[in-house]
Gaussian input, Z-matrix of N, CA and C with variables (Angstrom, degrees):
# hf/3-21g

backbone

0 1
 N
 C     1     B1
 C     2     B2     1     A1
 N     3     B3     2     A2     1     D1
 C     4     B4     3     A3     2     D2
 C     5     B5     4     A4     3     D3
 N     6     B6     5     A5     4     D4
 C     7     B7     6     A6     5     D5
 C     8     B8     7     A7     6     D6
 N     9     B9     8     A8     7     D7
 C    10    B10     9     A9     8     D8
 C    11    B11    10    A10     9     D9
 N    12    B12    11    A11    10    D10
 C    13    B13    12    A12    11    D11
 C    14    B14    13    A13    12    D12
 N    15    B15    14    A14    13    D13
 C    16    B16    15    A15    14    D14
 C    17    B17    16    A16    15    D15
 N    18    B18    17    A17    16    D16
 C    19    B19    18    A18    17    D17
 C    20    B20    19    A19    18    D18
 N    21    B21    20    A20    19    D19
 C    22    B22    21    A21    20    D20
 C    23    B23    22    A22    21    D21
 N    24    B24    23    A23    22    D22
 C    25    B25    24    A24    23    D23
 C    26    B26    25    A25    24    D24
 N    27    B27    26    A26    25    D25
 C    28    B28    27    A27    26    D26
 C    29    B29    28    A28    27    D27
 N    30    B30    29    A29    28    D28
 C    31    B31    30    A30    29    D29
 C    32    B32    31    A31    30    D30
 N    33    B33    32    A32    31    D31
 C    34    B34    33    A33    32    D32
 C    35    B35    34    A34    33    D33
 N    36    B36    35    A35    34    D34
 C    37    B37    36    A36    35    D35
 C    38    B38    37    A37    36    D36
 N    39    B39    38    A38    37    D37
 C    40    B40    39    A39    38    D38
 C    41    B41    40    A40    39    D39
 N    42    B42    41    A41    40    D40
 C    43    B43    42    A42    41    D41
 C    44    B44    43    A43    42    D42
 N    45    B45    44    A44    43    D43
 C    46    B46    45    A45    44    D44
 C    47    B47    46    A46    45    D45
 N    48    B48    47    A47    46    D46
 C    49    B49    48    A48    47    D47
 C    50    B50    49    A49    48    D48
 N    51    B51    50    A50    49    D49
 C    52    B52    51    A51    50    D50
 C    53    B53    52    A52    51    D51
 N    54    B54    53    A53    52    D52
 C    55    B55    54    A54    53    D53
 C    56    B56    55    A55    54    D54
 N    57    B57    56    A56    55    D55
 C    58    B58    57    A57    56    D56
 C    59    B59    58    A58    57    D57
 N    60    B60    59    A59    58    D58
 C    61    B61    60    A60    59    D59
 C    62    B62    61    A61    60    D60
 N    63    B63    62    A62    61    D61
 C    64    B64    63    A63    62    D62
 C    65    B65    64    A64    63    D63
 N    66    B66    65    A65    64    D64
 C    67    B67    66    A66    65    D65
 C    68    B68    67    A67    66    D66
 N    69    B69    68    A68    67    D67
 C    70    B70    69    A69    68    D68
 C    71    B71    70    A70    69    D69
 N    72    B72    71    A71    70    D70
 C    73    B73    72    A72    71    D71
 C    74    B74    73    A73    72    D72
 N    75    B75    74    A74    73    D73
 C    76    B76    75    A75    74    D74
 C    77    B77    76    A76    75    D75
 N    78    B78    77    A77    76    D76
 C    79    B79    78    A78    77    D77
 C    80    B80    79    A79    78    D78
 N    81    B81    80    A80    79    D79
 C    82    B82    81    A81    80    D80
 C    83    B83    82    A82    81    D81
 N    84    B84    83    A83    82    D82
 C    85    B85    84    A84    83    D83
 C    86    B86    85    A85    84    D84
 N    87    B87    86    A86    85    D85
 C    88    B88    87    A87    86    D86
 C    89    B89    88    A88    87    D87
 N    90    B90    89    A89    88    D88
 C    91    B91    90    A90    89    D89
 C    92    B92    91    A91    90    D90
 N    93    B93    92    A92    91    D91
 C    94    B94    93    A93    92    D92
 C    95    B95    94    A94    93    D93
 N    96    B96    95    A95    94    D94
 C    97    B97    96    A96    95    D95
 C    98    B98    97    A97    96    D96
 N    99    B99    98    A98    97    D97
 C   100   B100    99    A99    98    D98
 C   101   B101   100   A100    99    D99
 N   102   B102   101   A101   100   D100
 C   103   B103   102   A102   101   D101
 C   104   B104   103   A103   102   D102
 N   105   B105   104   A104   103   D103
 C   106   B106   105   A105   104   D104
 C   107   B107   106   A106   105   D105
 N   108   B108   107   A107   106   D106
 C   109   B109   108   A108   107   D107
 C   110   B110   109   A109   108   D108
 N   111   B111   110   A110   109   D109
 C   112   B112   111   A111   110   D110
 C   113   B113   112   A112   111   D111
 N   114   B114   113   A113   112   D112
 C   115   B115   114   A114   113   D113
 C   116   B116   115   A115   114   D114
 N   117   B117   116   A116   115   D115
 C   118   B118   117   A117   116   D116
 C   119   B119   118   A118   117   D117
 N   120   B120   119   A119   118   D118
 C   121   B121   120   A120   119   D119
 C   122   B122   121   A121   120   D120
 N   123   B123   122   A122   121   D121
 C   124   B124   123   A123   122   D122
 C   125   B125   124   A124   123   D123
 N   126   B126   125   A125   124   D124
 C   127   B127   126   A126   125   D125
 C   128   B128   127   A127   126   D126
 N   129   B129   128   A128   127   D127
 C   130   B130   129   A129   128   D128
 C   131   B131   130   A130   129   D129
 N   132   B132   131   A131   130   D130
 C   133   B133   132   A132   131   D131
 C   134   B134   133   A133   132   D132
 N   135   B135   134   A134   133   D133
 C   136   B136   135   A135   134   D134
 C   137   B137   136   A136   135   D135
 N   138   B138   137   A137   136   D136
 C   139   B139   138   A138   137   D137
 C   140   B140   139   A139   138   D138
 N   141   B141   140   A140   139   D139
 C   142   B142   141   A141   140   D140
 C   143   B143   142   A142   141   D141
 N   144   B144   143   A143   142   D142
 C   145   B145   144   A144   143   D143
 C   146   B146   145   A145   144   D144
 N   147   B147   146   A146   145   D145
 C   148   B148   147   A147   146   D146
 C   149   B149   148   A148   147   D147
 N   150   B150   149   A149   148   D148
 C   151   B151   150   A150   149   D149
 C   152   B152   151   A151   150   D150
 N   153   B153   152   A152   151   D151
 C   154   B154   153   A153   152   D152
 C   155   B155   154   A154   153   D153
 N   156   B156   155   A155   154   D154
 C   157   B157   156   A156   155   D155
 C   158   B158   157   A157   156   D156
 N   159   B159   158   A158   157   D157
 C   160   B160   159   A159   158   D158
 C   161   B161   160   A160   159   D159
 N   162   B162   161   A161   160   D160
 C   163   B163   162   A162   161   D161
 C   164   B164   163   A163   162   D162
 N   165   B165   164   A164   163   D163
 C   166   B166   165   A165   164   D164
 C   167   B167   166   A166   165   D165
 N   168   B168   167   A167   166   D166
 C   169   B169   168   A168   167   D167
 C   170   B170   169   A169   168   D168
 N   171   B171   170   A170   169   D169
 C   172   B172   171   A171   170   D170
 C   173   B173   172   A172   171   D171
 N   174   B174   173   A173   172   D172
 C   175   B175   174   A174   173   D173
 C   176   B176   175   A175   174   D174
 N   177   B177   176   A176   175   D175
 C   178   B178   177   A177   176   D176
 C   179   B179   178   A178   177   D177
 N   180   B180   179   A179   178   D178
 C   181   B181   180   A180   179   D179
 C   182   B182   181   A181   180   D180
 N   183   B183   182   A182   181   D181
 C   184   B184   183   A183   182   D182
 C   185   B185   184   A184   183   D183
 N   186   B186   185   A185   184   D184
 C   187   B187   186   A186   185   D185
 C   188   B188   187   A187   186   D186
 N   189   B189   188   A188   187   D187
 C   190   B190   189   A189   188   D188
 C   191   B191   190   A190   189   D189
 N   192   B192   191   A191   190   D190
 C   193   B193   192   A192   191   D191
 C   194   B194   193   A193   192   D192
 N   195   B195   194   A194   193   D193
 C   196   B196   195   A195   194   D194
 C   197   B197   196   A196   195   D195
 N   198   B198   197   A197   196   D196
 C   199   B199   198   A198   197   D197
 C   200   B200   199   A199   198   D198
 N   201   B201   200   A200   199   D199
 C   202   B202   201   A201   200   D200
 C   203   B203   202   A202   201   D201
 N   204   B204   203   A203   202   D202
 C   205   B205   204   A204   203   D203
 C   206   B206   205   A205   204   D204
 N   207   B207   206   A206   205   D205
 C   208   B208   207   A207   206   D206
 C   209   B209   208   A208   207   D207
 N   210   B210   209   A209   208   D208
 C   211   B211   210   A210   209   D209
 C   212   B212   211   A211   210   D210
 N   213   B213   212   A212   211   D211
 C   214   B214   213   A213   212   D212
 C   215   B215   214   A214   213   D213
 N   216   B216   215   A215   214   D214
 C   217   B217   216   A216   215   D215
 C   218   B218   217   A217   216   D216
 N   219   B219   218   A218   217   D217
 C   220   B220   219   A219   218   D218
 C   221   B221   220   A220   219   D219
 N   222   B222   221   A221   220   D220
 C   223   B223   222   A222   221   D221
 C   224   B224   223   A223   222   D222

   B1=1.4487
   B2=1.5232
   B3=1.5750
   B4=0.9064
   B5=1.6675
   B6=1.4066
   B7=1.3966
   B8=1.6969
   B9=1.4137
   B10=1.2709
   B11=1.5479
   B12=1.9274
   B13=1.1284
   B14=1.3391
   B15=1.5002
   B16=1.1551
   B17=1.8479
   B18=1.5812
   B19=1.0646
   B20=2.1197
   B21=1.6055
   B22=1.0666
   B23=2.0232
   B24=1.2308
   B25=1.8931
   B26=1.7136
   B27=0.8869
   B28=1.3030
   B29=1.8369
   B30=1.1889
   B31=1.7604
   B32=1.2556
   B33=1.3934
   B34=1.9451
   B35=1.6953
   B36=1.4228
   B37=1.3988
   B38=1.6674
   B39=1.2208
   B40=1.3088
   B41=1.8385
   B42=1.2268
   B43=1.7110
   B44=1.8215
   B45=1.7466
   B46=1.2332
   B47=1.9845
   B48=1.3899
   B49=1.5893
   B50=1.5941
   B51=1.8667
   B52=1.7728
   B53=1.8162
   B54=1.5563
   B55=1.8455
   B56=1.5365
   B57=1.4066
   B58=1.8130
   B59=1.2467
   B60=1.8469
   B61=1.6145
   B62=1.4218
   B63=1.2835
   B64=1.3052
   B65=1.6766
   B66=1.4129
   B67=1.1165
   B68=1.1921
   B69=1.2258
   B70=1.3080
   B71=1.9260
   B72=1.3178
   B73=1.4329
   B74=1.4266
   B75=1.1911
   B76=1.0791
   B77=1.9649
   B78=1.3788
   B79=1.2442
   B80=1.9934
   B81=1.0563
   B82=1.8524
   B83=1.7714
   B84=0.9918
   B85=1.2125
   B86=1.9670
   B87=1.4850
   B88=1.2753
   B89=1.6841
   B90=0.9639
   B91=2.1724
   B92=1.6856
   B93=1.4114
   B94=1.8941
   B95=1.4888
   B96=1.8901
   B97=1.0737
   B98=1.5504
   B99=1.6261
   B100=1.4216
   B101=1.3282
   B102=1.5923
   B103=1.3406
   B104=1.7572
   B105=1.2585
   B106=1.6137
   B107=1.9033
   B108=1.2021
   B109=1.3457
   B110=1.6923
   B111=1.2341
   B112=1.4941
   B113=0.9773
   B114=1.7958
   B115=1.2311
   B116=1.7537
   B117=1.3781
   B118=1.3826
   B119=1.4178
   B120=1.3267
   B121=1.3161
   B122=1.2299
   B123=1.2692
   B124=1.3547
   B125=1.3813
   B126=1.6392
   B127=1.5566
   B128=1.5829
   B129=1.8242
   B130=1.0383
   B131=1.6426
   B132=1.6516
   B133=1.7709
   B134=1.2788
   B135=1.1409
   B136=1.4064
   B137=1.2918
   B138=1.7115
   B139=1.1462
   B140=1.9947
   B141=1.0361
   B142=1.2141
   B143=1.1800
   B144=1.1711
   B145=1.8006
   B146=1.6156
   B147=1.0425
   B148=1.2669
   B149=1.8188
   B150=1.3865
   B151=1.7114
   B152=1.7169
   B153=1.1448
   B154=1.2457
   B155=1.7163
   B156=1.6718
   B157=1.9489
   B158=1.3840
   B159=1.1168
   B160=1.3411
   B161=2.0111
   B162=0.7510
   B163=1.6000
   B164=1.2717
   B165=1.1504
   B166=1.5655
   B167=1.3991
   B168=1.3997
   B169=1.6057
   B170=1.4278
   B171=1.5593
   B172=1.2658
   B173=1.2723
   B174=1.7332
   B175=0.8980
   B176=1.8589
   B177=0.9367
   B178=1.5407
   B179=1.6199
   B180=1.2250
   B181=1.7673
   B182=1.5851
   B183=1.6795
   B184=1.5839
   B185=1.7669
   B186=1.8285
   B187=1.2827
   B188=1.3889
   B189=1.4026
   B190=1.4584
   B191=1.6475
   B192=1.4444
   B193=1.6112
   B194=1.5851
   B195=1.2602
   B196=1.6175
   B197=1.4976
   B198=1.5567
   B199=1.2288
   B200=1.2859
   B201=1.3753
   B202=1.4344
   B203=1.3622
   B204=1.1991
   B205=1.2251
   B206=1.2833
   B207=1.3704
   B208=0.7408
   B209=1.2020
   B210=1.2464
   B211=1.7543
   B212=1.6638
   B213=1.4958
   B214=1.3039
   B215=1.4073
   B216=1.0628
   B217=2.0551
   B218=1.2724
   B219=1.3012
   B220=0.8577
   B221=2.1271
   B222=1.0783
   B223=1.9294
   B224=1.7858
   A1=108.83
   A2=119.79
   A3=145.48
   A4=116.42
   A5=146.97
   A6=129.38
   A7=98.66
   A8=109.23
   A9=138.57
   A10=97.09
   A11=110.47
   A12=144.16
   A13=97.48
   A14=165.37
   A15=156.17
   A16=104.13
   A17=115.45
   A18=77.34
   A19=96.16
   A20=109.05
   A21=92.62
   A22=86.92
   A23=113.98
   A24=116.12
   A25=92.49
   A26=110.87
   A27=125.82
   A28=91.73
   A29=120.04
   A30=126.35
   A31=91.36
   A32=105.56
   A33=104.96
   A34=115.73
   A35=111.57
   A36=113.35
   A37=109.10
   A38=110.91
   A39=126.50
   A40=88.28
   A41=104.99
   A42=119.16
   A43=102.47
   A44=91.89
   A45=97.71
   A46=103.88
   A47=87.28
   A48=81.05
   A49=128.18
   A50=93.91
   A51=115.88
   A52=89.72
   A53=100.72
   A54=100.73
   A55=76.35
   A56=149.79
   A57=115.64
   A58=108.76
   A59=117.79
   A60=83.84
   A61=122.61
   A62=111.62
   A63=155.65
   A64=90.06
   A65=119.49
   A66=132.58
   A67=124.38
   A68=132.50
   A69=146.53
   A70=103.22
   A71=107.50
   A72=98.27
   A73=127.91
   A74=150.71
   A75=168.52
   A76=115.23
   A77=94.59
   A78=114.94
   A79=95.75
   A80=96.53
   A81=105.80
   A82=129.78
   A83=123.57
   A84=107.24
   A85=98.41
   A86=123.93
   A87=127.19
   A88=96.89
   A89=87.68
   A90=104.17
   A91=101.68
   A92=89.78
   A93=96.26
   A94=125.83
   A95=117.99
   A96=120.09
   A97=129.66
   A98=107.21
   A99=100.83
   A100=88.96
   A101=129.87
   A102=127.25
   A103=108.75
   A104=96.75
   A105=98.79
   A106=125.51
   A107=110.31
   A108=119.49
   A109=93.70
   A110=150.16
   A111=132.24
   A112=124.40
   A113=120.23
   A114=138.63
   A115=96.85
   A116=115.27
   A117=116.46
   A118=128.47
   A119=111.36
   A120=117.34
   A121=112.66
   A122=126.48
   A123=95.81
   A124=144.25
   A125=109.42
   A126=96.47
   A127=90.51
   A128=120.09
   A129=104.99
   A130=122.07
   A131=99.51
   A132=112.98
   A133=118.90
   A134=133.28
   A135=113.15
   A136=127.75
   A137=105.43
   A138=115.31
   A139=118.74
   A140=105.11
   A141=124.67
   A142=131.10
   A143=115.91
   A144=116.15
   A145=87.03
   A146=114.02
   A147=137.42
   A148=128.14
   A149=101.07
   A150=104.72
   A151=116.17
   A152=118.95
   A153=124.70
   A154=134.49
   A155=92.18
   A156=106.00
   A157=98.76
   A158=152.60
   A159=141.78
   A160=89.63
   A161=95.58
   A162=99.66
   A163=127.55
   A164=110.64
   A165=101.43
   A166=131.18
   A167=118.79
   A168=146.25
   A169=100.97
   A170=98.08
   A171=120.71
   A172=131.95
   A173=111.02
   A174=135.50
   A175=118.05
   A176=84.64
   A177=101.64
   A178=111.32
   A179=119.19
   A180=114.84
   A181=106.64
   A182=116.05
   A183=99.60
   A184=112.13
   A185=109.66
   A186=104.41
   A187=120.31
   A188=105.21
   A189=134.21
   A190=98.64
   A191=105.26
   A192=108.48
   A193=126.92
   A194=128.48
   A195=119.21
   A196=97.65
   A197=128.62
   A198=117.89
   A199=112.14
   A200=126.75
   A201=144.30
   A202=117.91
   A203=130.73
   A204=136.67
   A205=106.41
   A206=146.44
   A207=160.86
   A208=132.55
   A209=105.20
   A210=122.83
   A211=105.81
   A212=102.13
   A213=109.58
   A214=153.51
   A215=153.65
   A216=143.38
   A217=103.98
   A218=114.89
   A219=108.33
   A220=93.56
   A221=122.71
   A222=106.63
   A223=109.66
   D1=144.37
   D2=-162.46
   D3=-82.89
   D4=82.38
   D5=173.29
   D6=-42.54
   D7=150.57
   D8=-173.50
   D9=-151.68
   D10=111.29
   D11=-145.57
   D12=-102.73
   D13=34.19
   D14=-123.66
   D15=-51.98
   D16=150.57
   D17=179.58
   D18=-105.41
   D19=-170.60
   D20=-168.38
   D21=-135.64
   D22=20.02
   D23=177.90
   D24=-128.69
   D25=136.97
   D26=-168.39
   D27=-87.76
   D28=-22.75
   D29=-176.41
   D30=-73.05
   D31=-75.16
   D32=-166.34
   D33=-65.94
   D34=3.07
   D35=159.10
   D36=-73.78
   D37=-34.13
   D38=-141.33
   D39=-89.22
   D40=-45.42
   D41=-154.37
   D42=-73.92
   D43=-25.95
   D44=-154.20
   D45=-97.08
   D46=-28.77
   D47=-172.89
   D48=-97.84
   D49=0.30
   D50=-166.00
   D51=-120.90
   D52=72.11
   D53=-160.75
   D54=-118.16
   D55=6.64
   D56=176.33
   D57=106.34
   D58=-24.57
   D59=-159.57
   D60=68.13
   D61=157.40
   D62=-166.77
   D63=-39.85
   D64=179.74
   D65=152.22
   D66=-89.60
   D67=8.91
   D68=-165.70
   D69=-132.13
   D70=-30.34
   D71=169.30
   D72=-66.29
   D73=86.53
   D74=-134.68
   D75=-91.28
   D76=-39.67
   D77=-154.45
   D78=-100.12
   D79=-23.10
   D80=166.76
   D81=-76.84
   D82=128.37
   D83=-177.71
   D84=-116.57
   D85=159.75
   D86=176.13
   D87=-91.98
   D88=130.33
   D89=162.73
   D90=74.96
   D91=24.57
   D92=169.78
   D93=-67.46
   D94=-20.76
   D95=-150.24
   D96=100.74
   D97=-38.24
   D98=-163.43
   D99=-114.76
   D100=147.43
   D101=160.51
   D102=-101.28
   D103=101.54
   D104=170.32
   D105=-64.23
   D106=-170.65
   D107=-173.90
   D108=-88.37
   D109=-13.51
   D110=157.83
   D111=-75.88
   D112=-36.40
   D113=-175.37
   D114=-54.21
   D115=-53.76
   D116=178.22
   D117=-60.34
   D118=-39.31
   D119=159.92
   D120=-57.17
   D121=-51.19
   D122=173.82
   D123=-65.28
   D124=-16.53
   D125=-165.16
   D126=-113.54
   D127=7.24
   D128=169.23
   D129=-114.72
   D130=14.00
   D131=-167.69
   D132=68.04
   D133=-32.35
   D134=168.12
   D135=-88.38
   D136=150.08
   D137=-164.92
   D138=-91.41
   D139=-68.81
   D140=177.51
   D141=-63.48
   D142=-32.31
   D143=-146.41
   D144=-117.81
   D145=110.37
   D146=159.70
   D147=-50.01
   D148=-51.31
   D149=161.66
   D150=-56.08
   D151=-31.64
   D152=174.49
   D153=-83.49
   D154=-25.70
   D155=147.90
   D156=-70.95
   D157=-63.49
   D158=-142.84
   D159=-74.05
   D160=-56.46
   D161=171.26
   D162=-45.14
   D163=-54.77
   D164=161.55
   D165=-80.17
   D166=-1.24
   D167=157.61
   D168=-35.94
   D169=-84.91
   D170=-173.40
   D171=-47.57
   D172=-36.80
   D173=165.50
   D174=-51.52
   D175=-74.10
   D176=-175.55
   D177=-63.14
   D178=-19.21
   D179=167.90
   D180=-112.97
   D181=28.84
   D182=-174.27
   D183=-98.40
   D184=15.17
   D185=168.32
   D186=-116.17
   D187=25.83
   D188=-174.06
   D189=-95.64
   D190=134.96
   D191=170.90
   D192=-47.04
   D193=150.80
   D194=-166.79
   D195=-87.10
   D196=-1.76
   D197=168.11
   D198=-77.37
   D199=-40.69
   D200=-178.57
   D201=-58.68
   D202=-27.53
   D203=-173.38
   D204=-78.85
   D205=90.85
   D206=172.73
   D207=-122.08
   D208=-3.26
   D209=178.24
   D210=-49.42
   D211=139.52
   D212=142.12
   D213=-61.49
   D214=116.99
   D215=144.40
   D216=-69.89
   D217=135.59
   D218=177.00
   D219=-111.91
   D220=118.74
   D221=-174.59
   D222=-50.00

């Protein structure tokens, strides 16, 4: 099991989780705005399972202000 670091700067949420994806994701861009389902895989290791990006989503921006949360998924 994975520690999950909350973050607590709404920037290095931002810097860290809207990174591009993979080198192979094509269709992602870094500092686009939207954090897609690769972008998450990557900085959270999983690949597939979708309940578990949303999970570590939440996780990882839940000591962030409820005004701030404003991030995107993109499905």
């Amino acid at each position: 099991m994975k520690k999950i670091e909350p973050y607590r700067n709404i920037n290095d949420a931002i810097s860290n989780l809207d990174n591009g994806g993979r080198f192979y994701n094509i269709l992602t861009k870094a500092d686009d705005g939207i954090i897609s389902k690769s972008e998450l895989g990557k900085v959270g290791g999983i690949f597939n399972d979708k309940q578990q990006m949303i999970l570590f989503l939440e996780l990882s921006i839940s000591k962030l202000d409820n005004g701030k949360k404003t991030l995107s998924f993109l499905n």
